[in-house]
Every structure is written in C-alpha cells, then in structure tokens.
VOMIRO-75222 format. One record per residue: x, y, z of N, C-alpha, C, O in turn; residue in one letter. Coordinates in pm, whole numbers, padded with zeros to 5 digits, always signed. Layout:
N
XYZXYZXYZXYZA
...
END
This chain:
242
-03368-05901+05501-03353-05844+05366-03219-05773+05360-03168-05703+05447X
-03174-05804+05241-03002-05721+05225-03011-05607+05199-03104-05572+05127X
-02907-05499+05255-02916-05381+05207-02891-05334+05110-02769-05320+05104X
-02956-05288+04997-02933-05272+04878-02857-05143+04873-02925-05049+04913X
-02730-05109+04833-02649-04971+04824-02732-04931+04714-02780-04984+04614X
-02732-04773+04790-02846-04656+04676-02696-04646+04537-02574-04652+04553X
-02767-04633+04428-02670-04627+04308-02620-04473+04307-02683-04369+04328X
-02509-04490+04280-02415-04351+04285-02472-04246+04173-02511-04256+04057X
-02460-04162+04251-02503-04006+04158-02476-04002+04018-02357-04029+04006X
-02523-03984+03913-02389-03956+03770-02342-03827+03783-02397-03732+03839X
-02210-03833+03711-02132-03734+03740-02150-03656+03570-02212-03731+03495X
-02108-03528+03507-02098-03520+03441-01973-03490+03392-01904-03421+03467X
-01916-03527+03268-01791-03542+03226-01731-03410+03238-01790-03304+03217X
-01628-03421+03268-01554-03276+03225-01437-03281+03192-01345-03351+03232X
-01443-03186+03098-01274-03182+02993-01211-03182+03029-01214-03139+03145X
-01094-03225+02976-00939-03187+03033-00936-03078+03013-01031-03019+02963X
-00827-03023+03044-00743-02879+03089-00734-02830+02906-00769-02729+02845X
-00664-02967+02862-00594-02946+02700-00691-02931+02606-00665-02892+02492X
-00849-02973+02660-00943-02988+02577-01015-02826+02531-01055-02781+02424X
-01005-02755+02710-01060-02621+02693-01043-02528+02665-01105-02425+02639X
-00884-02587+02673-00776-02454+02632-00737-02509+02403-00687-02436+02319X
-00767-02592+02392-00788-02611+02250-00958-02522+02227-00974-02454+02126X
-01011-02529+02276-01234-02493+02276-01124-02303+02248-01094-02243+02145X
-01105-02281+02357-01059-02158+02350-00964-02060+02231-00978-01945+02190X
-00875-02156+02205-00775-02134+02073-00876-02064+01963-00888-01955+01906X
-00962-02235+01967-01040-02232+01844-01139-02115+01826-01150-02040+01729X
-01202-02116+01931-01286-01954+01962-01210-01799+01926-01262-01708+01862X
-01105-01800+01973-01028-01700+01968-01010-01673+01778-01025-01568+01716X
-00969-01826+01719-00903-01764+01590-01002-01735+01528-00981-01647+01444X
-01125-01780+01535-01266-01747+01440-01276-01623+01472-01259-01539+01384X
-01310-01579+01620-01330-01461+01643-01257-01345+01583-01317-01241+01557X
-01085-01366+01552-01022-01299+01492-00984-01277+01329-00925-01184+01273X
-01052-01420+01268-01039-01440+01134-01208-01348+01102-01223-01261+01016X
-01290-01386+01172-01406-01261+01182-01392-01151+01151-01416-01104+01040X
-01345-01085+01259-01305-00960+01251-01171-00865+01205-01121-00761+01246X
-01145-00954+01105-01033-00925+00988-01136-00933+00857-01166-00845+00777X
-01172-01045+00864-01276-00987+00707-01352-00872+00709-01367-00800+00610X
-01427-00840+00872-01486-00744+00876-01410-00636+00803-01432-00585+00693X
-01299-00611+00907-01213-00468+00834-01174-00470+00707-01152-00367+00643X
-01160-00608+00651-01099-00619+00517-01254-00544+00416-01236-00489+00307X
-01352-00552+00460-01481-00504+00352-01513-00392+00422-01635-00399+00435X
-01474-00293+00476-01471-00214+00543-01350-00088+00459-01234-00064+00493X
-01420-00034+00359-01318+00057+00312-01214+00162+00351-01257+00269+00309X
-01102+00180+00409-01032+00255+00459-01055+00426+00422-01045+00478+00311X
-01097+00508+00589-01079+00684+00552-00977+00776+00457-00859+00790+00488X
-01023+00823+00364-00979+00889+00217-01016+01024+00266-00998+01103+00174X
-01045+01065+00339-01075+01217+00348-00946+01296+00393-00933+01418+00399X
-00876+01222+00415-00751+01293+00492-00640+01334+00335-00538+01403+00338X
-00695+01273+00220-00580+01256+00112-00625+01419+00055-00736+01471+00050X
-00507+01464+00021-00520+01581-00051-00517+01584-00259-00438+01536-00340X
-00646+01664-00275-00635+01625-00421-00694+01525-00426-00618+01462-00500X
-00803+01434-00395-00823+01271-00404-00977+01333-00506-01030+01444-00516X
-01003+01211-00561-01089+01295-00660-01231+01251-00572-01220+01193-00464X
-01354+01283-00626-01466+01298-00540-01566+01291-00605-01526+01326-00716X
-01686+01266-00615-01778+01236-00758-01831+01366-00764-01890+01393-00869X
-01824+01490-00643-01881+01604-00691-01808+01703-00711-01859+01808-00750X
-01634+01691-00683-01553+01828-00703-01505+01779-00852-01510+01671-00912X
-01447+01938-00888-01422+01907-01033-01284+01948-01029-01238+02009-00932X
-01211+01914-01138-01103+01885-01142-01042+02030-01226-01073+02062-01341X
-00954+02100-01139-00876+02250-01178-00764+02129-01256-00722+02017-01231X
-00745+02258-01389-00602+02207-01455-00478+02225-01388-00415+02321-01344X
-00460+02088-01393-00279+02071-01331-00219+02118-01443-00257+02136-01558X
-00087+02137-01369+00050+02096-01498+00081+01924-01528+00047+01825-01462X
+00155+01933-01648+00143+01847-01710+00280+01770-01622+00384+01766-01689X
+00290+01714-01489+00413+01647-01439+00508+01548-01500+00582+01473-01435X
+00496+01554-01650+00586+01498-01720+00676+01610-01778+00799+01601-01785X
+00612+01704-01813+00696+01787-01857+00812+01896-01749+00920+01941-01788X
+00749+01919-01605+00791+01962-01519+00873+01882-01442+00961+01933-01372X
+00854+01760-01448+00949+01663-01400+01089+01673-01544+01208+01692-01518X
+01058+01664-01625+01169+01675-01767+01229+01801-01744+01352+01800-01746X
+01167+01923-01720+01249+02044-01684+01325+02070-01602+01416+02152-01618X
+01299+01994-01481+01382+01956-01368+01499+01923-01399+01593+02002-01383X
+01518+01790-01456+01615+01719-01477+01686+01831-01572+01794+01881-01538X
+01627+01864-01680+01714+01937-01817+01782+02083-01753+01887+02124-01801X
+01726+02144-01660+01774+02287-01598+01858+02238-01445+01941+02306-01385X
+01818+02129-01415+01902+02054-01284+01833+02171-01164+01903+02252-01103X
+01750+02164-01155+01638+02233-01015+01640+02162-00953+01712+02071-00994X
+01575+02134-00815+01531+02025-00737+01384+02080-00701+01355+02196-00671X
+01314+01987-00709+01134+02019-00777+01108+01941-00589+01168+01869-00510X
+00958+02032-00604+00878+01946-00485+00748+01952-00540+00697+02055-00585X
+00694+01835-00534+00550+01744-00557+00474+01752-00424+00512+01710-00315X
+00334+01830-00463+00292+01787-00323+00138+01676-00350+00075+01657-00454X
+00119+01625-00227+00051+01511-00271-00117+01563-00321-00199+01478-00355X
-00148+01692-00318-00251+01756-00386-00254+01711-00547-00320+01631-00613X
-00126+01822-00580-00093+01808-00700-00104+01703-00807-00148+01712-00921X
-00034+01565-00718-00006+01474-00783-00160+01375-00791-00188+01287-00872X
-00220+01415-00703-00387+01309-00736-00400+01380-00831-00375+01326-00939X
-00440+01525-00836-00540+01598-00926-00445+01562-01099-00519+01562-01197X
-00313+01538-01121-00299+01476-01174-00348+01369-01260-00388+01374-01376X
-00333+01237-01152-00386+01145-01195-00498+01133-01209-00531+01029-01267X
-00581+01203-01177-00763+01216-01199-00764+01300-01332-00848+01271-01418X
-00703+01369-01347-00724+01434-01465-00641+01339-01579-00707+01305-01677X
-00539+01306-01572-00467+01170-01644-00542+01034-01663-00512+00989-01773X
-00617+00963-01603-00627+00859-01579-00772+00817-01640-00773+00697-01665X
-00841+00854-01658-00959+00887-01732-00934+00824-01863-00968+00708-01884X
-00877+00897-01950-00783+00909-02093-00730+00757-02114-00749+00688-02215X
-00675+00729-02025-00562+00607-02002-00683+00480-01968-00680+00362-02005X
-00765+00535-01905-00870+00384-01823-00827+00266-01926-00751+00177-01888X
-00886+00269-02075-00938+00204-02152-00835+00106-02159-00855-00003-02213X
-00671+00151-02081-00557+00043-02152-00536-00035-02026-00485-00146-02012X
-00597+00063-01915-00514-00011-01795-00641-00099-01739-00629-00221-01735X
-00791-00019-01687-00885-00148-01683-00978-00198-01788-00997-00319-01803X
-01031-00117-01855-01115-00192-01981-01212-00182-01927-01227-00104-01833X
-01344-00292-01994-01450-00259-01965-01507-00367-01845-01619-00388-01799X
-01357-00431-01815-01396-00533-01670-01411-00500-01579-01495-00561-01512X
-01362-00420-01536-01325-00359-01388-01353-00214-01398-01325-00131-01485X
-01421-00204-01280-01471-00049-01251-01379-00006-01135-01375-00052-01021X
-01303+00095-01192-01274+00186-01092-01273+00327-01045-01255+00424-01118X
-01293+00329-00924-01371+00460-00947-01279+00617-00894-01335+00726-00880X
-01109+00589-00868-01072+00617-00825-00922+00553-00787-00899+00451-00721X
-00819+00655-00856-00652+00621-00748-00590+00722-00713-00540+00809-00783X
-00594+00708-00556-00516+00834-00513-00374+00778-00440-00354+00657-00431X
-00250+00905-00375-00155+00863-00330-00120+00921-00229-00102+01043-00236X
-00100+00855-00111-00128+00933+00019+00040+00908+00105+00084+00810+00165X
+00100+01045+00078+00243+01037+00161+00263+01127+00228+00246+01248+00237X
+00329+00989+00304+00335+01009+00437+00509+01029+00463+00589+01053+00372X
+00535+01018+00568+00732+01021+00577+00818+00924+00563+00840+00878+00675X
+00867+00879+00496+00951+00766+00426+00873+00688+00358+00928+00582+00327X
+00748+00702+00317+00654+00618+00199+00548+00699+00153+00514+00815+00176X
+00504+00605+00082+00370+00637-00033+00259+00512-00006+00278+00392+00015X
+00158+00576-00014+00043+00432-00015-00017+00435-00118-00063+00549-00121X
-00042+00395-00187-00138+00391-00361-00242+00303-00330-00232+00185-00299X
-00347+00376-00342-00479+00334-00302-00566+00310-00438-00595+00406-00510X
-00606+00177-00469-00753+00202-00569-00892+00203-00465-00902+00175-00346X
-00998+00248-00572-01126+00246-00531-01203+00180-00586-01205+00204-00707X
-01288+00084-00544-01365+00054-00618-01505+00013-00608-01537+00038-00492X
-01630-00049-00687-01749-00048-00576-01779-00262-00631-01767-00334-00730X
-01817-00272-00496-01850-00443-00532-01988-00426-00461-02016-00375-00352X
-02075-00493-00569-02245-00475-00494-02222-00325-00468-02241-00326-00347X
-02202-00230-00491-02256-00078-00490-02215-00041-00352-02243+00067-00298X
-02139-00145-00293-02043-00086-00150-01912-00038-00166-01837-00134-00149X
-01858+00046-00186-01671+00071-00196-01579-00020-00103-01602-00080+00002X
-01468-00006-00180-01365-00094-00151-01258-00042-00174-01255+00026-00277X
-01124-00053-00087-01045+00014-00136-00964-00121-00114-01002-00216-00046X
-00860-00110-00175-00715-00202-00163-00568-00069-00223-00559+00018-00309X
-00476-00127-00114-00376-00016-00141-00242-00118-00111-00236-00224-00049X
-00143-00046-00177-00025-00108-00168+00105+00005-00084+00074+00123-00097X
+00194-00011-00032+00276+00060-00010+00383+00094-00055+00411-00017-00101X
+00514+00187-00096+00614+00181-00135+00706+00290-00082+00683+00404-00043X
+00829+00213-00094+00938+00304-00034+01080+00341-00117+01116+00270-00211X
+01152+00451-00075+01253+00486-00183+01378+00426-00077+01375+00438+00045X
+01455+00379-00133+01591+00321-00058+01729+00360-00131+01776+00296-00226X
+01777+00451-00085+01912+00465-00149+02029+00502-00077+02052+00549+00034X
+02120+00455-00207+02237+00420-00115+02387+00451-00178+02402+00400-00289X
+02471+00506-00141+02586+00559-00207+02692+00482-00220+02756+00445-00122X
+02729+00445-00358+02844+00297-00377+03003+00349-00357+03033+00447-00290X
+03065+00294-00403+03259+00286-00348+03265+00418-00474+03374+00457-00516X
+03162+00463-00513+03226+00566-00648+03174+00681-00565+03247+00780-00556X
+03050+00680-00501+03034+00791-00472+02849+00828-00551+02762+00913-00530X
+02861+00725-00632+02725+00732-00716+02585+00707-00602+02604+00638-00502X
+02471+00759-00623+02379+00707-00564+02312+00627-00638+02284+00641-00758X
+02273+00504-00536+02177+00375-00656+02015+00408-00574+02023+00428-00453X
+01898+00413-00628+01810+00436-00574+01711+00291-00618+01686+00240-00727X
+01683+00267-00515+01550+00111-00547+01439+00168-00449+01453+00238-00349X
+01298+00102-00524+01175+00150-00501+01140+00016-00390+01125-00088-00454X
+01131+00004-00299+01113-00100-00244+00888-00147-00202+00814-00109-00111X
+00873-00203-00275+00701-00277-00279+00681-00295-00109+00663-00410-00068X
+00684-00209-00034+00605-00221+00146+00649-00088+00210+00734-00005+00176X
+00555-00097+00323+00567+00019+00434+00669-00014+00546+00649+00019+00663X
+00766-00074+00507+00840-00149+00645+00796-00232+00719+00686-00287+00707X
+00896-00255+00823+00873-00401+00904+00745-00369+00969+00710-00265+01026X
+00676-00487+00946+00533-00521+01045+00548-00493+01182+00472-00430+01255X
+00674-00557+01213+00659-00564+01360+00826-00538+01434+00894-00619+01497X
+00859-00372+01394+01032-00325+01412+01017-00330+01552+01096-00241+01585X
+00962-00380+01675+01024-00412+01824+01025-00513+01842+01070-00543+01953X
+00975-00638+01744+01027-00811+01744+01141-00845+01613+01131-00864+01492X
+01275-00838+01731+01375-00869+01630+01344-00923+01513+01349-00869+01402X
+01295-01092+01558+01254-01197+01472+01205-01176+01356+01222-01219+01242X
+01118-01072+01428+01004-01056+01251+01033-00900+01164+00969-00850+01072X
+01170-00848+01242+01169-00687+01193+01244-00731+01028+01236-00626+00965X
+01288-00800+00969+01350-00806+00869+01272-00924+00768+01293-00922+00647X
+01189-01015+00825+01150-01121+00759+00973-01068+00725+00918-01117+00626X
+00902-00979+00805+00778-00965+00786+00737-00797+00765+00722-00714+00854X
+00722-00778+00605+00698-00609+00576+00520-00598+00580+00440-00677+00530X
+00499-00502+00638+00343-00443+00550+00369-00414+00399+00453-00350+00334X
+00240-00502+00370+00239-00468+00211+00143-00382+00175+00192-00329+00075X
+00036-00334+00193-00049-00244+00208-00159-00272+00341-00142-00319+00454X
-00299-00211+00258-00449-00234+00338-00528-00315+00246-00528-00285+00126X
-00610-00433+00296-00711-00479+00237-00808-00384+00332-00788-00400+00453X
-00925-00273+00293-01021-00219+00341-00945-00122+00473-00867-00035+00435X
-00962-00133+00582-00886-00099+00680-00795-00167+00717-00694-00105+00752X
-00793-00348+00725-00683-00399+00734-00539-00411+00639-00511-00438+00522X
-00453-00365+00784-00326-00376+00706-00255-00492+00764-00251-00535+00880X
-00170-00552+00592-00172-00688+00526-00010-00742+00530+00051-00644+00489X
+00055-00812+00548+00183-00841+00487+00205-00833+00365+00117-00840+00280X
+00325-00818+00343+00358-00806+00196+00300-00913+00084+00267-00888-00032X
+00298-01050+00158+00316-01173+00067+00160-01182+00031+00124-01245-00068X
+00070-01119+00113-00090-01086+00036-00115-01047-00065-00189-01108-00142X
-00055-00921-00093-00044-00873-00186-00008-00915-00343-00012-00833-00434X
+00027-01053-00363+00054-01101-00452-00043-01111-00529-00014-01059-00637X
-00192-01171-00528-00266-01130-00668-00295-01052-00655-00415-01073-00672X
-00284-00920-00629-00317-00780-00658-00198-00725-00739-00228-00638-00821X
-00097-00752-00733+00000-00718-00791+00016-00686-00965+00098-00630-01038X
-00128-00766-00978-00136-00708-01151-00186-00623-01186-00157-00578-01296X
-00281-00566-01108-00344-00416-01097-00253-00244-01098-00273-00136-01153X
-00136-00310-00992-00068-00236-00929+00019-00228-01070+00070-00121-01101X
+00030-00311-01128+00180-00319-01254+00127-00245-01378+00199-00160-01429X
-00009-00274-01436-00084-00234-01520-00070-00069-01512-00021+00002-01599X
-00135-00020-01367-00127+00135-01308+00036+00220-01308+00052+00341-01302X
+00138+00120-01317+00239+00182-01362+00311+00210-01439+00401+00293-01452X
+00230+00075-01539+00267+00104-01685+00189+00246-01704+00249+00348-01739X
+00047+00242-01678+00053+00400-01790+00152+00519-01738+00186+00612-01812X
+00199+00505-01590+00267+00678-01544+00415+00588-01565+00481+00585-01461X
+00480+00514-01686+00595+00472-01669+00706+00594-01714+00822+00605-01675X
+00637+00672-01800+00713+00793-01799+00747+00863-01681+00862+00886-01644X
+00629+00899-01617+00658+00976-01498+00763+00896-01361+00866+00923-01298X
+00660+00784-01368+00779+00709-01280+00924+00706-01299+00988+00735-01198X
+01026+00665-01457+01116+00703-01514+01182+00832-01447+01295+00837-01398X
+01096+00927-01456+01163+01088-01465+01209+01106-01290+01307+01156-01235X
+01082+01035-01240+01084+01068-01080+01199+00989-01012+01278+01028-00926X
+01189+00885-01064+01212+00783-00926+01369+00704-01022+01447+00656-00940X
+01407+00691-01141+01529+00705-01155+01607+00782-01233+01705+00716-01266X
+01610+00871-01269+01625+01002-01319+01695+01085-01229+01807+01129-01258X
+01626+01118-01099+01647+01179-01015+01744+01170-00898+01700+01099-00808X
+01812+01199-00885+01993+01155-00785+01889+01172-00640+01866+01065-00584X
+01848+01254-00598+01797+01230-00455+01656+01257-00429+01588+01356-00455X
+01618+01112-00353+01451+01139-00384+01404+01131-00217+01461+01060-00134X
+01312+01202-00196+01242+01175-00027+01135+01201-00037+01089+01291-00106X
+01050+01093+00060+00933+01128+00062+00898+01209+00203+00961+01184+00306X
+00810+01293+00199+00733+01344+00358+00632+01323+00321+00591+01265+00221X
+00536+01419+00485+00442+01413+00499+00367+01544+00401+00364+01664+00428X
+00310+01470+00278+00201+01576+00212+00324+01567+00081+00293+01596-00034X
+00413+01541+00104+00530+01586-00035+00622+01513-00055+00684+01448+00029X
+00644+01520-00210+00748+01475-00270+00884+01578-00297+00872+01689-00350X
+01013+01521-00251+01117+01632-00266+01209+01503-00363+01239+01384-00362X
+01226+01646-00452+01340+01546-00579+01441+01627-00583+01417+01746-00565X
+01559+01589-00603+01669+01660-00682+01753+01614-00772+01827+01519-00747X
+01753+01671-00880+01911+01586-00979+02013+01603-00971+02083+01558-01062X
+02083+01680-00854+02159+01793-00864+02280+01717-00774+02399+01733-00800X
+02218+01609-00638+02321+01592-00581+02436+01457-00687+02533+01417-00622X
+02430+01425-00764+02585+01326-00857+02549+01355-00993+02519+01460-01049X
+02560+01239-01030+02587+01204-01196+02429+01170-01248+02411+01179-01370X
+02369+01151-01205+02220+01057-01193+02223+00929-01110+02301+00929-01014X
+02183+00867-01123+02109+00765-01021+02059+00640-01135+02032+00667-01252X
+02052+00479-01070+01944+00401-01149+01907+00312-01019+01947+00328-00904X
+01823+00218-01070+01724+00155-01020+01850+00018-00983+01931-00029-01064X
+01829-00025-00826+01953-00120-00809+01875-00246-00912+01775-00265-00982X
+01998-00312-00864+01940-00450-00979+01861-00541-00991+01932-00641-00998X
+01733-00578-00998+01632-00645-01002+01524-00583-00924+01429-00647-00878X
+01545-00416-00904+01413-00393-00816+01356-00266-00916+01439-00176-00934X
+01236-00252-00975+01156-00194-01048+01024-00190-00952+01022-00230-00836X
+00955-00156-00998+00827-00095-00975+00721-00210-00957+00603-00181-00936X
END
C-alpha cells in the first residue's frame, strides 16, 4: 500500500504590513473624528467670563458705551473697557435689539466677550434639544504705522496661527474660534459667519467709535485700552471690516 502524505495544516491568512497599518489609519481617524464631535457638542467653560449674563443674576445699569466711547473721542481721553462692563452691556443692550438680529428663529440665550491678550473671543449661547451650545469666533486688532506717520488699524476674523512652531502652517492656518470646546480653523467658520455679521450690525455704532475712531487700540487680559490721542485718527485698512 502507498504512503499516502498526511494533508498539510491550513494556514491562516495574514495581512500585509500595508494592510494593518491602513486597519490602523482607519481606526485612528474615526477614533479622532469621534472625539471631535464629542467636544464639538460639548459646550465650552463660561464661568471664567466677567459680566456674562446668567438666568439668575440681574443686570445693574451700565453706562451707555456709546456715549462714553463718543466722549472719549470728543474730549480726546484714552478710555479703558473692562470685559465686565462690556457683557453687562450687551445683556442689557441686546434684548431690545433680539427682534432685528435673531427673530423668532433662533433662540439665543446669551453673547458674551472674553479678552484675553492680543484678542477677543465672542461667544453665542444657545440650547439645541434643551442641551447648550456655544459657538465662538475670534478677533484681533492689527495696526500699523504708514510712510506719514498715520496709524491704519484692521480687525483681523482669528486668534492667530494654529500652529506658530510649524513654519509651514504658522501663516497659512489661523484659529477661527470654538465649535463647543473644540477649537476650529478659520475656514470653519464660514457658515457661521452670518450670525457673527448680523451681531455686528446692531453694536455697528459702537464698533465704529471703538475700533476705527480710535488711533490706538489693545486688547489685555480682562480689558480693553483705547486712545485717540496718539495721531490724526485711524481707519480700517482696505478690505478688512468686521
């Protein structure tokens, strides 16, 4: 009788190298596109803002920062805003105004402005399904003294470069605000951007008085410092508004 060879073991397949390290990629970006939505519905900490309004504190009368910003300029003072001031402001302002800027579509329940040193963050609030939400944008003051001696001041729409220790991306990639806790590139920010335009039409006065009106503007931490005092006045460079 012939010897019949016993049939070989089966083996089970195994991936290439390129296959596991693609398994892995793919794992990785879900895992991270995950936990970006997470933070994105995940409303960003407001307790730190001064002046932010609250559904149970009530609102002390401000001054009217149109008119104190106008006195500034007309007596040539240099005024400081602190970021208390300027919510309790807009909480007491904004109420009045709702009806032009959201209507009866959009609920919001809340805009405060939280500055910090060389920017501002403008935060809305709002509730989806009865959970809050915030979305915020950033902005910065940039100015700069021409061959006359004049200062030109532009409001620049971000918090600076995303990423100022990678050459590559320090000039091509800004933070544009926070979706929830996550913070976003600038170029996200684009359909939100009508919210943000609407909200500056109603303070376009104030914005006017502040931000080109004013020959030298800085932001810190907790405050706004203005002055009219250092040239002639100041405007908005060319094609950059609000």
């Amino acid at each position: 009788m012939a010897d019949e060879k016993a049939p070989l073991p089966k083996t089970k397949h195994k991936g290439s190298c390129l296959e596991r390290l693609m398994a892995l990629v793919s794992f990785v970006t879900m895992a991270g596109l995950g936990t970006a939505v997470y933070f994105m519905t995940q409303a960003q900490d407001l307790t730190d803002i001064k002046g932010r309004a609250t559904p149970t504190a009530s609102t002390p009368k401000v001054r009217d920062l149109r008119a104190v910003l106008k006195n500034s300029l007309d007596r040539n003072y240099p005024l400081t805003l602190g970021e208390e001031e300027i919510n309790q402001y807009i909480r007491q302002t904004l109420v009045s105004k709702q009806g032009g800027f959201a209507g009866s579509q959009v609920s919001l329940d809340g805009v405060s402005v939280r500055l910090e040193d060389g920017r501002a963050e403008i935060i809305t609030e709002r509730k989806v399904f009865g959970q809050p939400v915030t979305l915020s944008m950033y902005v910065r003051i940039e100015q700069h003294i021409d061959v006359h001696g004049k200062t030109l001041t532009g409001l620049s729409r971000d918090g600076g470069s995303f990423a100022p220790n990678v050459k590559f991306l320090d000039e091509r990639l800004k933070k544009g605000g926070r979706f929830g806790k996550l913070v976003v590139p600038q170029g996200f920010l684009l359909l939100a951007m009508p919210q943000f335009e609407k909200l500056a039409k109603v303070y376009e006065r104030e914005i006017h008085l502040a931000f080109e009106e004013m020959s030298r503007i800085r932001m810190e931490k907790g405050k706004l410092v203005l002055d009219p005092r250092a040239d002639g006045g100041s405007s908005m460079l060319p094609g950059e508004s609000f």
